[in-house]
PyMOL commands that place a pseudoatom at each C-alpha (Angstrom):
pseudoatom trace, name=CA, resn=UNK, resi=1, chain=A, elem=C, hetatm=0, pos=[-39.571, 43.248, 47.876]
pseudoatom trace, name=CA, resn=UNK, resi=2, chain=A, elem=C, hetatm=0, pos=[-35.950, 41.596, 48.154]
pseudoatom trace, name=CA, resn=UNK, resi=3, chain=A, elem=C, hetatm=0, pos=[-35.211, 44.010, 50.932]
pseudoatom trace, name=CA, resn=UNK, resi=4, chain=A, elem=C, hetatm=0, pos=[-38.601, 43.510, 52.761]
pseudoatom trace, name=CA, resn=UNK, resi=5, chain=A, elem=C, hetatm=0, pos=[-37.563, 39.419, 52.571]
pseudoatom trace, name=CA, resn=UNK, resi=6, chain=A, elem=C, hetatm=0, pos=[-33.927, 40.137, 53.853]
pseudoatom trace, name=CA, resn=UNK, resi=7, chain=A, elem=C, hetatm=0, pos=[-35.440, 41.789, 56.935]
pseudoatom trace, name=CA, resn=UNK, resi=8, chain=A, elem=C, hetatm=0, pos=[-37.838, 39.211, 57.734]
pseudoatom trace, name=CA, resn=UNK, resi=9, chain=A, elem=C, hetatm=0, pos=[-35.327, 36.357, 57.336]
pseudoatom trace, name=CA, resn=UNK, resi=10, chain=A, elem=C, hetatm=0, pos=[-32.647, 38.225, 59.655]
pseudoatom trace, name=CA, resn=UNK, resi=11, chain=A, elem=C, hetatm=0, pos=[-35.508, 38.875, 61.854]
pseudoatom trace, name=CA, resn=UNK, resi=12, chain=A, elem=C, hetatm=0, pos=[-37.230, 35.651, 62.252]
pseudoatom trace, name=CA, resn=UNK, resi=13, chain=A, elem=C, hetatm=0, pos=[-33.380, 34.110, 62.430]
pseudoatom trace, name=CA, resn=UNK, resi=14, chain=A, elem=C, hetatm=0, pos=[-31.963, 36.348, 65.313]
pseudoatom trace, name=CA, resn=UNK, resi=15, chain=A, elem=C, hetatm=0, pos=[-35.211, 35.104, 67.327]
pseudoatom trace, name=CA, resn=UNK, resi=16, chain=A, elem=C, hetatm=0, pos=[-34.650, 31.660, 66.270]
pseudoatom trace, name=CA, resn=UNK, resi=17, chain=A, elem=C, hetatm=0, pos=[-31.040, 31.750, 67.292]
pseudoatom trace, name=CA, resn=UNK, resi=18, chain=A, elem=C, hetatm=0, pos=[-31.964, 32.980, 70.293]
pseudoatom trace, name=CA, resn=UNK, resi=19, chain=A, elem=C, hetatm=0, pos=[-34.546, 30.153, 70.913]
pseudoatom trace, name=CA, resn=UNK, resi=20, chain=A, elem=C, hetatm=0, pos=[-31.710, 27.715, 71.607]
pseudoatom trace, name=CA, resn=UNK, resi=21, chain=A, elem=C, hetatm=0, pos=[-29.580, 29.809, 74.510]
pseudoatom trace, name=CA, resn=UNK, resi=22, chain=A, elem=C, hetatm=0, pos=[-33.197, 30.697, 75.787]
pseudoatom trace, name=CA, resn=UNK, resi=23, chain=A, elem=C, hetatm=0, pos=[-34.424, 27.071, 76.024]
pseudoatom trace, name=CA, resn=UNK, resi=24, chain=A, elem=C, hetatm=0, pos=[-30.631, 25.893, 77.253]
pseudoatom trace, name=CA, resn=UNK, resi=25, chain=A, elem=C, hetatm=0, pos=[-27.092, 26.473, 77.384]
pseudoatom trace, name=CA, resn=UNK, resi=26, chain=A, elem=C, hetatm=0, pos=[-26.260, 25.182, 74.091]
pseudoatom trace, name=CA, resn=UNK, resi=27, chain=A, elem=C, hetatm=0, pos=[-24.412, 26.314, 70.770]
pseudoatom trace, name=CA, resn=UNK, resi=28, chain=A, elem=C, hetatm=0, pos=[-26.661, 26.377, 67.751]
pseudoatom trace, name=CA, resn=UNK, resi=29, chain=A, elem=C, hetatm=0, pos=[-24.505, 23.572, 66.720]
pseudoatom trace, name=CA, resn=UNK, resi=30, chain=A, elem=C, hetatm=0, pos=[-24.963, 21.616, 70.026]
pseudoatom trace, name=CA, resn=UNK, resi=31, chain=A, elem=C, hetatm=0, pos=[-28.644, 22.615, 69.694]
pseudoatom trace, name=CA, resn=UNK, resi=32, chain=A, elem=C, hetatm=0, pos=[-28.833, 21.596, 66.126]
pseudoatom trace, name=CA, resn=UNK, resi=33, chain=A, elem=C, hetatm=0, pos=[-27.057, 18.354, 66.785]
pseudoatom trace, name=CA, resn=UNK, resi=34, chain=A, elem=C, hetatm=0, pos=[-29.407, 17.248, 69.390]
pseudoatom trace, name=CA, resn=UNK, resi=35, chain=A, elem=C, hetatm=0, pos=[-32.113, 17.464, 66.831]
pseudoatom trace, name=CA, resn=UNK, resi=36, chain=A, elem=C, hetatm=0, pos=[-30.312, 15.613, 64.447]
pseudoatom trace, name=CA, resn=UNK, resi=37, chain=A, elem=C, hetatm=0, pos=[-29.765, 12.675, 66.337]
pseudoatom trace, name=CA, resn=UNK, resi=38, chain=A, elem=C, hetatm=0, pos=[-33.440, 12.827, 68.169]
pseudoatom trace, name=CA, resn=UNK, resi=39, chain=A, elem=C, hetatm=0, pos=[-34.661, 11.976, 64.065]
pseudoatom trace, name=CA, resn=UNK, resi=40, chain=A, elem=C, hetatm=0, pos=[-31.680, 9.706, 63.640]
pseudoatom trace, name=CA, resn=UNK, resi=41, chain=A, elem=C, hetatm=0, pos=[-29.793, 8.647, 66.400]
pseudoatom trace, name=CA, resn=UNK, resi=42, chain=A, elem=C, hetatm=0, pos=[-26.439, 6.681, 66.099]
pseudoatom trace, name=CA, resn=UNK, resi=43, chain=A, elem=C, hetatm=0, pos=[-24.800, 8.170, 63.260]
pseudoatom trace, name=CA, resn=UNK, resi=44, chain=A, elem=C, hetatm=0, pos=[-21.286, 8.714, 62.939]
pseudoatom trace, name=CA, resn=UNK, resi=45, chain=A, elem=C, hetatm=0, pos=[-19.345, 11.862, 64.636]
pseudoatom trace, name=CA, resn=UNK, resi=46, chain=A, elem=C, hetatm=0, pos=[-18.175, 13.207, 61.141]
pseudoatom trace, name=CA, resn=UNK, resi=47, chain=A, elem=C, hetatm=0, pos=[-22.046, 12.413, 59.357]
pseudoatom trace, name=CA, resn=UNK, resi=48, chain=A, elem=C, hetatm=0, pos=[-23.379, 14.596, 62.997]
pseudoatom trace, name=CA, resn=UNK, resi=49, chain=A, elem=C, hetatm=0, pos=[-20.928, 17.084, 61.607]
pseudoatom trace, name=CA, resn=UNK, resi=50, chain=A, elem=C, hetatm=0, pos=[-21.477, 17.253, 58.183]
pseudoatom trace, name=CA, resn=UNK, resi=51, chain=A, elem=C, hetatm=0, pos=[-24.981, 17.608, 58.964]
pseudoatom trace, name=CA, resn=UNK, resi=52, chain=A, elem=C, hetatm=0, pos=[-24.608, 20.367, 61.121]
pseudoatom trace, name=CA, resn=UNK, resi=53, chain=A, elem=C, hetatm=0, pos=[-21.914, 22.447, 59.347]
pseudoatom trace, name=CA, resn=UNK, resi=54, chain=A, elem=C, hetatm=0, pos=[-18.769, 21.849, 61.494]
pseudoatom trace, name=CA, resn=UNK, resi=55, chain=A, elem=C, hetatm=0, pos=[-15.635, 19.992, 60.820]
pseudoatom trace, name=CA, resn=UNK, resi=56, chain=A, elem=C, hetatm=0, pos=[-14.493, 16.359, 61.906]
pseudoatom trace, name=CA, resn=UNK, resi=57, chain=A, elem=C, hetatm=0, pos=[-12.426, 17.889, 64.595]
pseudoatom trace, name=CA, resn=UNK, resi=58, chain=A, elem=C, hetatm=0, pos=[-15.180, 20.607, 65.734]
pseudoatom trace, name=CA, resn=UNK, resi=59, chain=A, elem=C, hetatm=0, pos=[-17.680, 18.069, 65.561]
pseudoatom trace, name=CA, resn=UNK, resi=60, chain=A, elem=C, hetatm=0, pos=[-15.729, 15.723, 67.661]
pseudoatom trace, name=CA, resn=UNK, resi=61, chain=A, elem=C, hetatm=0, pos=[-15.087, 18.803, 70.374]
pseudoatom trace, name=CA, resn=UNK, resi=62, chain=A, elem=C, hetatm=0, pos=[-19.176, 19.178, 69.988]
pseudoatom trace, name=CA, resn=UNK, resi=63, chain=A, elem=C, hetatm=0, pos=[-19.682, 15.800, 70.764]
pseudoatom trace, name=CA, resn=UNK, resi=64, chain=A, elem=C, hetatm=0, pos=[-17.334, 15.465, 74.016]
pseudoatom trace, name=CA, resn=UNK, resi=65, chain=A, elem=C, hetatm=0, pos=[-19.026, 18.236, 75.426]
pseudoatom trace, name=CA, resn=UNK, resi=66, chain=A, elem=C, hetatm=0, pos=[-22.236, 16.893, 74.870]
pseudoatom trace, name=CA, resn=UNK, resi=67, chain=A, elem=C, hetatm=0, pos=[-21.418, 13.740, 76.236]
pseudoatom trace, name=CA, resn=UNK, resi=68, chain=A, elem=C, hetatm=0, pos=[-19.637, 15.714, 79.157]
pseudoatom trace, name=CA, resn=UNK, resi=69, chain=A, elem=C, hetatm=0, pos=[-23.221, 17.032, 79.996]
pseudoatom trace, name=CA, resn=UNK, resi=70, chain=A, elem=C, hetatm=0, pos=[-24.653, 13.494, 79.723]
pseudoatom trace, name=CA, resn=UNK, resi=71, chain=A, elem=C, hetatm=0, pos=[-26.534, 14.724, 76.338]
pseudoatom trace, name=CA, resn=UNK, resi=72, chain=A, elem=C, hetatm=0, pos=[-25.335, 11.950, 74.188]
pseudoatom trace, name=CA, resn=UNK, resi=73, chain=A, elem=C, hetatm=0, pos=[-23.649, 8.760, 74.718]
pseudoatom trace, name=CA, resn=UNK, resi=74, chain=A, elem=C, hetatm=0, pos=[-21.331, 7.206, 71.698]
pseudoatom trace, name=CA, resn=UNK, resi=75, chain=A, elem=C, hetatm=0, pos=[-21.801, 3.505, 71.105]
pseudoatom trace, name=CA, resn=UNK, resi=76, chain=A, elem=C, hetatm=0, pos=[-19.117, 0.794, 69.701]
pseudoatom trace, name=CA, resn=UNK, resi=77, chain=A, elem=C, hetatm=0, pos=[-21.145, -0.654, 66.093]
pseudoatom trace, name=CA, resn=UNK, resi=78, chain=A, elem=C, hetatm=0, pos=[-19.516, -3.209, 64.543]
pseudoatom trace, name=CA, resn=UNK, resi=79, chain=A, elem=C, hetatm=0, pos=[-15.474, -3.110, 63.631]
pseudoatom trace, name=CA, resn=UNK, resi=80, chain=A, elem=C, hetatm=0, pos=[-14.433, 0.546, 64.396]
pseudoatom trace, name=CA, resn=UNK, resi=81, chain=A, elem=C, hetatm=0, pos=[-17.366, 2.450, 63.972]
pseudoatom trace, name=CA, resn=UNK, resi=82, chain=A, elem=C, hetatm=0, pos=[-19.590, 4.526, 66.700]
pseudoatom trace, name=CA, resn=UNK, resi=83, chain=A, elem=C, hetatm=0, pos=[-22.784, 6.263, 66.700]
pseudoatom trace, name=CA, resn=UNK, resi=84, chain=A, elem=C, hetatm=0, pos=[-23.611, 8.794, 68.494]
pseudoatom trace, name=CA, resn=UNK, resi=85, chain=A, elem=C, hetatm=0, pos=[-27.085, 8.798, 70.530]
pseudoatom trace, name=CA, resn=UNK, resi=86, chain=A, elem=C, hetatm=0, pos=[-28.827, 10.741, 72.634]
pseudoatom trace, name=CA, resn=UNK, resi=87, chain=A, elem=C, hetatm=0, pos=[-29.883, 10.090, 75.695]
pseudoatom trace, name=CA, resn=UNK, resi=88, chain=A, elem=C, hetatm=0, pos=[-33.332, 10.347, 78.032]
pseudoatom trace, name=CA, resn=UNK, resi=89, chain=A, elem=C, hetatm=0, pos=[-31.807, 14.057, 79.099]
pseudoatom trace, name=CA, resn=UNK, resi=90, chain=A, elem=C, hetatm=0, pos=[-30.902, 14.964, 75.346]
pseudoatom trace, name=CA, resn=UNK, resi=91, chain=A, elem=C, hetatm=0, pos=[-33.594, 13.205, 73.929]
pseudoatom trace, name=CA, resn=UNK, resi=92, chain=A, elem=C, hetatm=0, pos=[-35.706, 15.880, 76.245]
pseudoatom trace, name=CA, resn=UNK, resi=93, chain=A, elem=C, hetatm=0, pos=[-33.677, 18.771, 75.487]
pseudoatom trace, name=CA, resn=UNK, resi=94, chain=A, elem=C, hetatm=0, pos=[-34.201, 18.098, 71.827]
pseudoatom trace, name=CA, resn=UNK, resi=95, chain=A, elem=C, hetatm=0, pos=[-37.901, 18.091, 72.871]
pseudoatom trace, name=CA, resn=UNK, resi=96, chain=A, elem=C, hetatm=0, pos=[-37.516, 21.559, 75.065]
pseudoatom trace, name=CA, resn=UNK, resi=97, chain=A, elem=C, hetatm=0, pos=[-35.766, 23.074, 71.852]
pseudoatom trace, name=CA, resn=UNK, resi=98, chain=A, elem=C, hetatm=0, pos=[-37.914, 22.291, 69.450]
pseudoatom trace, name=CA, resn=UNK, resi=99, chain=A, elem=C, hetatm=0, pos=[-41.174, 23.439, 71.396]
pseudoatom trace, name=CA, resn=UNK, resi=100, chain=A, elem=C, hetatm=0, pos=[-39.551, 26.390, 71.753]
pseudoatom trace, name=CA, resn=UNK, resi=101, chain=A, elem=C, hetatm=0, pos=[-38.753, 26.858, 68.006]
pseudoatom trace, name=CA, resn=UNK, resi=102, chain=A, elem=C, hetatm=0, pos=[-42.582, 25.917, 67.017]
pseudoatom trace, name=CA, resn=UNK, resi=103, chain=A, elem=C, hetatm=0, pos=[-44.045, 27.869, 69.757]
pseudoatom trace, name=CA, resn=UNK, resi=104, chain=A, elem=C, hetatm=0, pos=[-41.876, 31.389, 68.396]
pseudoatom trace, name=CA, resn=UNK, resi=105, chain=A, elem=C, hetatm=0, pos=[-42.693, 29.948, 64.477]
pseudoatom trace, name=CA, resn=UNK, resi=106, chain=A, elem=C, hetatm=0, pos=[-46.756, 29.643, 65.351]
pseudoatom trace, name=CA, resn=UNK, resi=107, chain=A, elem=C, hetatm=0, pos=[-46.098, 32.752, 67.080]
pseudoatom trace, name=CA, resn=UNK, resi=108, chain=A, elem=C, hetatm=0, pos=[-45.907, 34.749, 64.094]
pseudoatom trace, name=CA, resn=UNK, resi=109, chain=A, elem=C, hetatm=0, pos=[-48.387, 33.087, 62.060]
pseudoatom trace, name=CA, resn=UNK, resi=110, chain=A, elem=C, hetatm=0, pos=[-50.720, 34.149, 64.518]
pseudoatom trace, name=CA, resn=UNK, resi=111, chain=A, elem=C, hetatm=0, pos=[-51.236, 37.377, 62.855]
pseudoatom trace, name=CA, resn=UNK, resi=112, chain=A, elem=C, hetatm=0, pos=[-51.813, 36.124, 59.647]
pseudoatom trace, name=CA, resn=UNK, resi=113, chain=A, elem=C, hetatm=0, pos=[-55.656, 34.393, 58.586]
pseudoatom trace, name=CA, resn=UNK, resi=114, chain=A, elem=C, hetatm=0, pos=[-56.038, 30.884, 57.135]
pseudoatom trace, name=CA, resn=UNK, resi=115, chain=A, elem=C, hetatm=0, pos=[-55.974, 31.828, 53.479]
pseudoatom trace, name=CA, resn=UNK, resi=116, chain=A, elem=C, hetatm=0, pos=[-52.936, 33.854, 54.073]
pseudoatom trace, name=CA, resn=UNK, resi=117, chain=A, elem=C, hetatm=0, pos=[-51.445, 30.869, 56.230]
pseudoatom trace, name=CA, resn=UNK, resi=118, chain=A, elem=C, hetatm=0, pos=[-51.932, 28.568, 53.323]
pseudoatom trace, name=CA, resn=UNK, resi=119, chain=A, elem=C, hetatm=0, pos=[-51.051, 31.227, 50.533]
pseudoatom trace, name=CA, resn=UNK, resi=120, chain=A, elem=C, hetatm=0, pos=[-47.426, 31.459, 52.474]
pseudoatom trace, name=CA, resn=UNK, resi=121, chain=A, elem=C, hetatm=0, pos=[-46.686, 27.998, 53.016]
pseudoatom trace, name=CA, resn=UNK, resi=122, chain=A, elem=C, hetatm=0, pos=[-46.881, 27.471, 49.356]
pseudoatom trace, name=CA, resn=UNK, resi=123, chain=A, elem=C, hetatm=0, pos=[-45.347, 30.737, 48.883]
pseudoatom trace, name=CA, resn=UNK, resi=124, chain=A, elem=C, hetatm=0, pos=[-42.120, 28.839, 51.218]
pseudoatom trace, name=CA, resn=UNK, resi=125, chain=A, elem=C, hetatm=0, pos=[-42.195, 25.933, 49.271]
pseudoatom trace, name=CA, resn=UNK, resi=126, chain=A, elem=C, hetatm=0, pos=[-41.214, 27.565, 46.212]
pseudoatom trace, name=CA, resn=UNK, resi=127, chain=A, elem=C, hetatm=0, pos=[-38.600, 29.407, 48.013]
pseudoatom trace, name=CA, resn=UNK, resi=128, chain=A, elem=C, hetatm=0, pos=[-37.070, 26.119, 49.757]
pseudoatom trace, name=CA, resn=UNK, resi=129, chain=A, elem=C, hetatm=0, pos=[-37.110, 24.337, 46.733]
pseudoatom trace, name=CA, resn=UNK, resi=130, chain=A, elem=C, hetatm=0, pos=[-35.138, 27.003, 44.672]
pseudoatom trace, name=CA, resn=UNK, resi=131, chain=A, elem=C, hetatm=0, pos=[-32.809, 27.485, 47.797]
pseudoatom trace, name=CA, resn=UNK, resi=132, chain=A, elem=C, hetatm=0, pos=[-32.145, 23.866, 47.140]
pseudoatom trace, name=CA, resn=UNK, resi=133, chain=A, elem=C, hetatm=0, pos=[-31.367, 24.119, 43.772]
pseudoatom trace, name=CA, resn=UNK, resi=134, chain=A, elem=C, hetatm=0, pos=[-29.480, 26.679, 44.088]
pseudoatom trace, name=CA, resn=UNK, resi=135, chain=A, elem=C, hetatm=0, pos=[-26.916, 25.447, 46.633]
pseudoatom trace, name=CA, resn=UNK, resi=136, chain=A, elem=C, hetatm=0, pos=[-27.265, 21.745, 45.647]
pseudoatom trace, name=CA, resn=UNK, resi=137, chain=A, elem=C, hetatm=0, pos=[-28.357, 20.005, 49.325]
pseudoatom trace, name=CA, resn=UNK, resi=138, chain=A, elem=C, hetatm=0, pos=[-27.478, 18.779, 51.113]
pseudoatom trace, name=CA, resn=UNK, resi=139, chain=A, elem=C, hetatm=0, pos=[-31.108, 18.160, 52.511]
pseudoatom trace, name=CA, resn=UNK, resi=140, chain=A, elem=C, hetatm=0, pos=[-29.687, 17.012, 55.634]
pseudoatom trace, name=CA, resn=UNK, resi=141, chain=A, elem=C, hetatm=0, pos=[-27.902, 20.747, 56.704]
pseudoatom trace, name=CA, resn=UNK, resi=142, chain=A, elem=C, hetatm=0, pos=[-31.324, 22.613, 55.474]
pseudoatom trace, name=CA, resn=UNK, resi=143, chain=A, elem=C, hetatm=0, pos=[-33.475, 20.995, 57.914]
pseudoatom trace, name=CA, resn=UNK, resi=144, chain=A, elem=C, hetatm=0, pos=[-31.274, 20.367, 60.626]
pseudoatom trace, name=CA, resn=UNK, resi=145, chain=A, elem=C, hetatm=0, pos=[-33.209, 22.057, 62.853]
pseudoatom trace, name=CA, resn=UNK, resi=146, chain=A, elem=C, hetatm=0, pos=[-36.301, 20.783, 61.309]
pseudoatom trace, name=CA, resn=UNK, resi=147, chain=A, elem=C, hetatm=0, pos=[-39.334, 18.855, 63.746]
pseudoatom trace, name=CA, resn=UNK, resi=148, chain=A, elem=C, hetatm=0, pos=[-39.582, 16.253, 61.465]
pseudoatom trace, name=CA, resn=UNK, resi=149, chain=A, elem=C, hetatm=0, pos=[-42.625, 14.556, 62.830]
pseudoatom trace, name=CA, resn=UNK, resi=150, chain=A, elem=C, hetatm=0, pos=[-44.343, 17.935, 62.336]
pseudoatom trace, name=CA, resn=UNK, resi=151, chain=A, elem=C, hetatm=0, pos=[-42.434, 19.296, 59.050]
pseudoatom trace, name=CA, resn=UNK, resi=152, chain=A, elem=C, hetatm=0, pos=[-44.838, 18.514, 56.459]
pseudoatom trace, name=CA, resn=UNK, resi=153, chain=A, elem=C, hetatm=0, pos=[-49.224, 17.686, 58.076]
pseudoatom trace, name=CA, resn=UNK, resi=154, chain=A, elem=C, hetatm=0, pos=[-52.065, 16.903, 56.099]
pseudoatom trace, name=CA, resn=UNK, resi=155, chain=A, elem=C, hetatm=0, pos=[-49.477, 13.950, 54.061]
pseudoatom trace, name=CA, resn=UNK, resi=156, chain=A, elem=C, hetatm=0, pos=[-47.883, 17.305, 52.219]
pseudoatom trace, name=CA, resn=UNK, resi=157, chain=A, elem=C, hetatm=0, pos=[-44.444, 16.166, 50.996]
pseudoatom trace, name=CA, resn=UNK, resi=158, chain=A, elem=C, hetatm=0, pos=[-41.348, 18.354, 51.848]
pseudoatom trace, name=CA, resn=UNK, resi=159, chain=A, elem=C, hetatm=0, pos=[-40.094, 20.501, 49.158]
pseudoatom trace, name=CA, resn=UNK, resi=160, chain=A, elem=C, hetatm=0, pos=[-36.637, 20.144, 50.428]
pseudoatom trace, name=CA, resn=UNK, resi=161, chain=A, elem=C, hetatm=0, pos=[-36.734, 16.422, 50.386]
pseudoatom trace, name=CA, resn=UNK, resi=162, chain=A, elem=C, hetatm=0, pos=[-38.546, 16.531, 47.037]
pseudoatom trace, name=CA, resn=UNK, resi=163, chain=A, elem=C, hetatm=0, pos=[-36.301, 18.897, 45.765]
pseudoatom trace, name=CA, resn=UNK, resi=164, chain=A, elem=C, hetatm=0, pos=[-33.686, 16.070, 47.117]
pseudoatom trace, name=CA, resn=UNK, resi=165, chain=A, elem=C, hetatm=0, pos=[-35.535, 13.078, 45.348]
pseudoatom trace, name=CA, resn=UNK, resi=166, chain=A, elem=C, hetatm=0, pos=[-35.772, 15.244, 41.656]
pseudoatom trace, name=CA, resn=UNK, resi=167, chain=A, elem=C, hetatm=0, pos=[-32.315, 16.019, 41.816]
pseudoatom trace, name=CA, resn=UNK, resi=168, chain=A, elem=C, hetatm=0, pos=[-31.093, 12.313, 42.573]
pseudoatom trace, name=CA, resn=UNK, resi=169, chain=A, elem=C, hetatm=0, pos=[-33.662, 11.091, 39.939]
pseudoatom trace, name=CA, resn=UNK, resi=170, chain=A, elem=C, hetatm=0, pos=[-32.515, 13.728, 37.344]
pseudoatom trace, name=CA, resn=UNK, resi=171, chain=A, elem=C, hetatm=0, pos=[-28.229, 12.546, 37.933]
pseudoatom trace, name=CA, resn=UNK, resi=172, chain=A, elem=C, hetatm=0, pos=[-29.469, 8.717, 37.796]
pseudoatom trace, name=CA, resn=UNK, resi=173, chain=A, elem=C, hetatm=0, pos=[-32.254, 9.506, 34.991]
for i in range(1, 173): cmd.bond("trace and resi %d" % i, "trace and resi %d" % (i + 1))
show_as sticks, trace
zoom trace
C-alpha cells in the first residue's frame, strides 16, 4: 500500500509541477508566491519567503524578478516596512495557475464515483492532518499552493488549519 501511495503522490506532483511552466513561465516558487499573495497580499519579502520555502536573499531575488515582469509591486507601510502585492497581471496569473491546478486535480477525480469522491477526501484529511503533526506546520508552506476560496465547500473546515488551531490550543492549553 505505502508503495502504491508513493507512486501516486510522485505522479500527481510531477503533473502538478508541470501545471505552473505549462500555464506560464514561472518557478514553482514564483508560481507559488503569486498564490500566496493573491490570499494575502502585502506581506513582507522574508514572510513571502518563509511561506514559500526560500531564503531572505532567494526570496528577495524572487521578488525582483517578479516585479521585473510587472507581477508584483512592493509598497512603503509604515516606518521601514514593505509589502509585497500583486498586481492586475499577477493577480490574473495567480488566477491562470490555479485553474490550471483545479482543472488537472478534478481531472483525476473524474474517474472515481461520488461515494468514492467523498470516501477519499476524508481518506486526505486524515493524511494532511498527520502530515501536519508530523512536521509541525507551518500551515502557511502546506497550502501554499492552495485555492483558498475553494479549499474546503459545503462549510468543511481544513484539516491543515485545524490541525494548526489544535496544536496552538494544545501549547497555550
Amino acid at each position: 500500500m505505502a508503495n502504491l501511495l508513493g507512486a501516486t503522490a510522485l505522479a500527481i506532483t510531477d503533473d502538478l509541477l508541470s501545471a505552473p511552466a505549462a500555464a506560464s513561465r514561472l518557478s514553482m516558487s514564483a508560481a507559488a508566491a503569486l498564490i500566496v499573495l493573491r490570499a494575502d497580499p502585502g506581506v513582507s519579502v522574508t514572510e513571502l519567503g518563509r511561506r514559500v520555502g526560500l531564503t531572505q536573499s532567494a526570496a528577495v531575488r524572487m521578488v525582483d524578478g517578479l516585479e521585473r515582469d510587472t507581477l508584483v509591486e512592493r509598497r512603503r507601510g509604515i516606518g521601514n516596512w514593505t509589502g509585497v502585492h500583486p498586481t492586475a497581471k499577477g493577480r490574473r496569473t495567480a488566477a491562470q495557475l490555479l485553474t490550471s491546478r483545479t482543472s488537472r486535480l478534478t481531472g483525476l477525480l473524474d474517474g472515481l464515483g461520488e461515494p468514492e469522491v467523498r470516501d477519499l477526501g476524508a481518506l486526505l484529511a486524515t493524511l494532511l492532518d498527520g502530515l501536519y503533526q508530523g512536521s509541525g506546520g507551518p500551515a502557511d508552506r502546506m497550502c501554499r499552493l492552495c485555492d483558498r476560496t475553494a479549499c474546503t465547500p459545503d462549510g468543511v473546515e481544513c484539516p491543515v488549519g485545524a490541525a494548526e488551531r489544535a496544536a496552538a490550543r494544545a501549547d497555550h492549553g
